[in-house]
The first five atom37 places (N, CA, C, CB, O) and aatype in JSON, in Angstrom:
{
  "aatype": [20, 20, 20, 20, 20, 20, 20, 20, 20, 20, 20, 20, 20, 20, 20, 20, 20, 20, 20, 20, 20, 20, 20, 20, 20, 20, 20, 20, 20, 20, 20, 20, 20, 20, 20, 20, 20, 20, 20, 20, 20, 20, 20, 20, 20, 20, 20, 20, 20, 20, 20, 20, 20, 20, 20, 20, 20, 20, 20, 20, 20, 20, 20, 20, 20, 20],
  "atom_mask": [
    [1, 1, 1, 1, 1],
    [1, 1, 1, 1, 1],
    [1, 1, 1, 1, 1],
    [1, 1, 1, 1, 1],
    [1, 1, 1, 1, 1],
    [1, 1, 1, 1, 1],
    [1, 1, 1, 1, 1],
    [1, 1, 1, 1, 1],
    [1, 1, 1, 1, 1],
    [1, 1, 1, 1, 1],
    [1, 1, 1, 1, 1],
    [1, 1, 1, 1, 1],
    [1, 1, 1, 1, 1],
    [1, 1, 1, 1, 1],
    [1, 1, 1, 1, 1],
    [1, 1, 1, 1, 1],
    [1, 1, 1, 1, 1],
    [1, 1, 1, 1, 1],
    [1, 1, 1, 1, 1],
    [1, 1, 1, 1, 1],
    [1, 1, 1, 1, 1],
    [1, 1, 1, 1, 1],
    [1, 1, 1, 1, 1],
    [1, 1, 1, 1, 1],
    [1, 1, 1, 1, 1],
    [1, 1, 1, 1, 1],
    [1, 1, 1, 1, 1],
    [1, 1, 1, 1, 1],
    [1, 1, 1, 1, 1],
    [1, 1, 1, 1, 1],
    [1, 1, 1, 1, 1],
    [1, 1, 1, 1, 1],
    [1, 1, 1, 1, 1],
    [1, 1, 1, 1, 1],
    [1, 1, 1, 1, 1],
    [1, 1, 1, 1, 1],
    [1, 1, 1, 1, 1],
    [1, 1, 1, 1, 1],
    [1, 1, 1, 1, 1],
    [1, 1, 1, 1, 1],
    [1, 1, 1, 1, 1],
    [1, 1, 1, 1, 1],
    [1, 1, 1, 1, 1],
    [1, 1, 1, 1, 1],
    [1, 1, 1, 1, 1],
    [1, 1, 1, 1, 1],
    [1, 1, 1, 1, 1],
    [1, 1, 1, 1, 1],
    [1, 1, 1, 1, 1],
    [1, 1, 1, 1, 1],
    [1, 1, 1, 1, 1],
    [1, 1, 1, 1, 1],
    [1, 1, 1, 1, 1],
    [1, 1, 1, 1, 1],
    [1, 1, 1, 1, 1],
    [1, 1, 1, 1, 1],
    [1, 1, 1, 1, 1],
    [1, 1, 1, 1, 1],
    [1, 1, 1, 1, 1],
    [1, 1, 1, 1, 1],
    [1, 1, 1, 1, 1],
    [1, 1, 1, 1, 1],
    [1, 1, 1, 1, 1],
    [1, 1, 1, 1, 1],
    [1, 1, 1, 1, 1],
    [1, 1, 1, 1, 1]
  ],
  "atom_positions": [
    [[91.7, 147.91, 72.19], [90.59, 148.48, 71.45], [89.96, 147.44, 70.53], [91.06, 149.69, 70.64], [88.8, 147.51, 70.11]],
    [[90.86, 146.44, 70.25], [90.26, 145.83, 68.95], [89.32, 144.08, 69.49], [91.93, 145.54, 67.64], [88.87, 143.18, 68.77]],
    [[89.35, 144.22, 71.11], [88.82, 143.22, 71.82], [87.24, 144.17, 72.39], [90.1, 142.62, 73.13], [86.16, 143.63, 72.63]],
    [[87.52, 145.46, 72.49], [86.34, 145.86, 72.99], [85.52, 146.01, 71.27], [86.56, 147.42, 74.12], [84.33, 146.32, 71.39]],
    [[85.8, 145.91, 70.4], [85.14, 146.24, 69.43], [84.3, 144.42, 68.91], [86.35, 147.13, 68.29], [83.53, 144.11, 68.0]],
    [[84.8, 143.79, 69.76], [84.74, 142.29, 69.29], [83.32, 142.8, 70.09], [86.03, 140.74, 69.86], [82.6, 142.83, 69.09]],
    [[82.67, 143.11, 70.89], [81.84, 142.61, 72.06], [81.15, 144.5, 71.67], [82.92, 141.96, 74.05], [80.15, 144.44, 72.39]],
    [[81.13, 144.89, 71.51], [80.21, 146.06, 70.98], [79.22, 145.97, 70.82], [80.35, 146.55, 70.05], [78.75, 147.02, 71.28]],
    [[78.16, 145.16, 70.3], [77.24, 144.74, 70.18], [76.19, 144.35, 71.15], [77.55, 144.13, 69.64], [74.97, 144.51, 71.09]],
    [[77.12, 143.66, 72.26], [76.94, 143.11, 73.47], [76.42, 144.47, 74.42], [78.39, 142.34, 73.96], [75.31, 144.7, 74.89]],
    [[77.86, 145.33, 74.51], [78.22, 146.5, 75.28], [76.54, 147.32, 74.78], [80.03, 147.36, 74.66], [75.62, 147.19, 75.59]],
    [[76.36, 147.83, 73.91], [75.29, 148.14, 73.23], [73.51, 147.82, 73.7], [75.7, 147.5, 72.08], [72.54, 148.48, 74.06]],
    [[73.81, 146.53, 73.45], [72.41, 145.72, 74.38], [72.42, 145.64, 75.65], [72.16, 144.27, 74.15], [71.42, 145.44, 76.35]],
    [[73.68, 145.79, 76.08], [73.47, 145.85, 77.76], [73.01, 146.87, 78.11], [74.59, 145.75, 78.63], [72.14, 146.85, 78.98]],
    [[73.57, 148.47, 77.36], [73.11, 149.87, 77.79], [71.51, 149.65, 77.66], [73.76, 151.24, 76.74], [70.72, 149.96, 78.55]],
    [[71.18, 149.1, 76.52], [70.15, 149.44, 76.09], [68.86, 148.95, 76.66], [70.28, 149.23, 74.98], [67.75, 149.47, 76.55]],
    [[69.34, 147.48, 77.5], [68.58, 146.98, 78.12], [68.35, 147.17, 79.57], [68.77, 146.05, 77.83], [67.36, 146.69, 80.12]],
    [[69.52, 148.07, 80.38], [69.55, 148.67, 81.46], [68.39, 149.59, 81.38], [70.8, 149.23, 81.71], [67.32, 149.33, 81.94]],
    [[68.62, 150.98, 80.49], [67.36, 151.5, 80.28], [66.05, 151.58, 80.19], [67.37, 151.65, 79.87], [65.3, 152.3, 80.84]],
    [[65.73, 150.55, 79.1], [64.41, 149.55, 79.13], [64.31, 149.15, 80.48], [64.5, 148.15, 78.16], [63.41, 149.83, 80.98]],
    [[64.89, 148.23, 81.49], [64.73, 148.11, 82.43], [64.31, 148.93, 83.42], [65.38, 147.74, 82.53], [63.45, 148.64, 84.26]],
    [[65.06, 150.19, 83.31], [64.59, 151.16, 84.29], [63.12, 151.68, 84.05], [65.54, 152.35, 84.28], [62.35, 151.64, 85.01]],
    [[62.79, 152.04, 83.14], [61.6, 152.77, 82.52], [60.55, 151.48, 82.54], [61.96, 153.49, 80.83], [59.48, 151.86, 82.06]],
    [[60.51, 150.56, 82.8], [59.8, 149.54, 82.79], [59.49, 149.45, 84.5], [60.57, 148.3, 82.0], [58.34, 149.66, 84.89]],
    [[60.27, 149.22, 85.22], [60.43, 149.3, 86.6], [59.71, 150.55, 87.41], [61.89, 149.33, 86.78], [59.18, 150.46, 88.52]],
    [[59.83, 151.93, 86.47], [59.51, 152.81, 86.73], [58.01, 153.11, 86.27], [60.43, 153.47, 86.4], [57.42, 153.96, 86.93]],
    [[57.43, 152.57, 85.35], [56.09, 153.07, 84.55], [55.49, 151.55, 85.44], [56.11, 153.21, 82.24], [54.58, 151.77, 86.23]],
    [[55.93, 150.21, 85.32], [54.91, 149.85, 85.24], [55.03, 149.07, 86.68], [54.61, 149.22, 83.92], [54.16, 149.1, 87.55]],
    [[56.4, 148.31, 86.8], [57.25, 147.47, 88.13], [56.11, 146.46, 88.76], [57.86, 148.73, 89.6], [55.34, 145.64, 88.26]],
    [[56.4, 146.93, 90.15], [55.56, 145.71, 90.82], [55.08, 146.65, 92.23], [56.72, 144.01, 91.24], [55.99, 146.91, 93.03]],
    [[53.67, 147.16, 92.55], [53.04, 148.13, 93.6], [53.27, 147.45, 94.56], [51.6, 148.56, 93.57], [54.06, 147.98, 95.34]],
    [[52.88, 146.38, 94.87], [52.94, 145.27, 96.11], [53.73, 145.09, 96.51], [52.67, 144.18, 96.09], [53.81, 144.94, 97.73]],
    [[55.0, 144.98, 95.5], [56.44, 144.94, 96.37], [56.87, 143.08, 96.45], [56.09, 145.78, 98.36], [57.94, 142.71, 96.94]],
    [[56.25, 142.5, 96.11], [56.12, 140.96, 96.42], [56.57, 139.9, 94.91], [54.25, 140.68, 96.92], [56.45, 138.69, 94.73]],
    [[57.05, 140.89, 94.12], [57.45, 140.49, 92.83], [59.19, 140.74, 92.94], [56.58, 141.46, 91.57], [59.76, 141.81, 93.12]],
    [[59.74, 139.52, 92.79], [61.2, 139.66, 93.43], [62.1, 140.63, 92.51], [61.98, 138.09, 93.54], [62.69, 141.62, 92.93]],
    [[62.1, 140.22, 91.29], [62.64, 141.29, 90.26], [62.27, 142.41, 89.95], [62.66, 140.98, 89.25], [62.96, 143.35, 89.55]],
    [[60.46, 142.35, 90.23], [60.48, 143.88, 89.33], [60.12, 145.02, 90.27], [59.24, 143.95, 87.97], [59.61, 146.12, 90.08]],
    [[60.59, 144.33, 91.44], [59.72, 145.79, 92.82], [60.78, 146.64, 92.93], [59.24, 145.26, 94.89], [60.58, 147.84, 93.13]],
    [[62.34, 146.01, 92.79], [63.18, 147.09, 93.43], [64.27, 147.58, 91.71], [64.34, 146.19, 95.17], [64.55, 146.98, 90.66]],
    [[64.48, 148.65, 92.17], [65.49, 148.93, 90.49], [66.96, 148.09, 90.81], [66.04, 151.18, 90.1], [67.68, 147.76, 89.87]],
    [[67.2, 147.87, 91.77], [68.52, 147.19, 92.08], [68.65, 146.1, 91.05], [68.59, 146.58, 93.6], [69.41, 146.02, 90.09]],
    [[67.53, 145.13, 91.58], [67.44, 144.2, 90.91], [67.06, 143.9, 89.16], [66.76, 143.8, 91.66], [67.25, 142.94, 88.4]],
    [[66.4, 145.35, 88.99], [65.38, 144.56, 87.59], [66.73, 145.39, 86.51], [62.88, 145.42, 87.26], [66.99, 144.89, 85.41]],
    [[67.42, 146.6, 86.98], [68.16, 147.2, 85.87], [69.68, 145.96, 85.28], [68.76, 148.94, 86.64], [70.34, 145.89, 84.24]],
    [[69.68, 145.08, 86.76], [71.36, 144.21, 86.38], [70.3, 142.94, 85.04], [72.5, 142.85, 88.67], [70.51, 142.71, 83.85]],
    [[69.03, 142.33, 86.14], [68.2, 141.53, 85.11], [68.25, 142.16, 83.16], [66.4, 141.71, 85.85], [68.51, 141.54, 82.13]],
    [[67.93, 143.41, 83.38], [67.74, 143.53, 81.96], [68.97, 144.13, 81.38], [66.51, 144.36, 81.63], [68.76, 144.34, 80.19]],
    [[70.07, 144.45, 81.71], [71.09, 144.75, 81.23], [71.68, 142.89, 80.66], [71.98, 145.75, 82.48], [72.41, 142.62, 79.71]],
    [[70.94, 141.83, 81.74], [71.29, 140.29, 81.19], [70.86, 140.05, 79.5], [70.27, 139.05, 82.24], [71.39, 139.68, 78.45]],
    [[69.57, 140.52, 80.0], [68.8, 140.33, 78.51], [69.27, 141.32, 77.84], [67.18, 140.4, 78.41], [70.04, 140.88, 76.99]],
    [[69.22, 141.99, 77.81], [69.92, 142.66, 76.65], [71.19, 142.52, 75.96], [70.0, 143.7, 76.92], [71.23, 142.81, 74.76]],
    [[72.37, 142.07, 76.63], [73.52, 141.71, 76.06], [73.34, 140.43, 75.09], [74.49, 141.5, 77.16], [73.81, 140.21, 73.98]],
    [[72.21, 139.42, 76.17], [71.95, 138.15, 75.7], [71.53, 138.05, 74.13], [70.89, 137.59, 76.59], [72.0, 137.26, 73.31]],
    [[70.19, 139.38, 73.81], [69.53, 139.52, 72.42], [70.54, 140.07, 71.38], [68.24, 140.53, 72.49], [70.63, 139.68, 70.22]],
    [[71.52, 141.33, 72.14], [72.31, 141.47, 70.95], [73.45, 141.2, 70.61], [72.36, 142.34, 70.66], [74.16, 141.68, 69.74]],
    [[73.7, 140.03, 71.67], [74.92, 138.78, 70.81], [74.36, 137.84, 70.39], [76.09, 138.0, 71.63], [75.07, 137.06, 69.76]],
    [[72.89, 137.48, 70.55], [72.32, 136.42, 69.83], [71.82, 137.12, 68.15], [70.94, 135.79, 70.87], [71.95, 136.36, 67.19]],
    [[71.42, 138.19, 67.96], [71.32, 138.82, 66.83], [72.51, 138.99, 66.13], [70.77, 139.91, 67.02], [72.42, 139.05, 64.91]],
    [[74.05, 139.11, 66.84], [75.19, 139.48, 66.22], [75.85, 137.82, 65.31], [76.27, 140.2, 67.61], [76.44, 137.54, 64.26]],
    [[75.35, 137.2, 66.35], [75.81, 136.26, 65.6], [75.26, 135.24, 64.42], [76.16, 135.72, 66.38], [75.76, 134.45, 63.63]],
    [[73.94, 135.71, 64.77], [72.57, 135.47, 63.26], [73.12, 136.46, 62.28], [70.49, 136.06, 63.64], [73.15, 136.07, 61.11]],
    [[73.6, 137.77, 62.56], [73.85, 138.37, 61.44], [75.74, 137.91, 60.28], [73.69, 140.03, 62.17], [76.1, 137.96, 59.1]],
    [[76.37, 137.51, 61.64], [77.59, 137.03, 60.85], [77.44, 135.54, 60.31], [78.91, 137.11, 61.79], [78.34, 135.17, 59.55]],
    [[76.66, 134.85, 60.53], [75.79, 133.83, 59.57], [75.87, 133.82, 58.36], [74.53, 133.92, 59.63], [76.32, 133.08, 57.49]],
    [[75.19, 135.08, 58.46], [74.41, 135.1, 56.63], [75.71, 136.04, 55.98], [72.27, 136.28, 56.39], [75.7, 136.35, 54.79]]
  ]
}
């Protein structure tokens, strides 16, 4: 428990960026189909679950900084 609480933050931005991903994919994506990431959800929900872990361990660790 006290290793998953290390990475919470992470866990957090990944959900959060899966989501975003989907709803992004879904409202706006790619019609043509010829846009490698954003035509299929396969692809764009693992992409933004990347970014998202990426922003909120890069924010976690700006915040244990200060």
């Amino acid at each position: 428990m006290k290793r998953l609480s290390n990475y919470k933050w992470g866990i957090l931005g990944a959900l959060a960026g899966a989501v975003i991903a989907f709803f992004y994919w879904k409202e706006i994506g790619c019609v043509s189909g010829t846009c490698p990431i954003k035509s299929n959800w396969q692809t764009m929900i693992p992409y933004g679950m990347l970014m998202g872990y990426l922003v909120a361990d890069l924010a976690a660790s700006f915040s244990k900084q200060t």
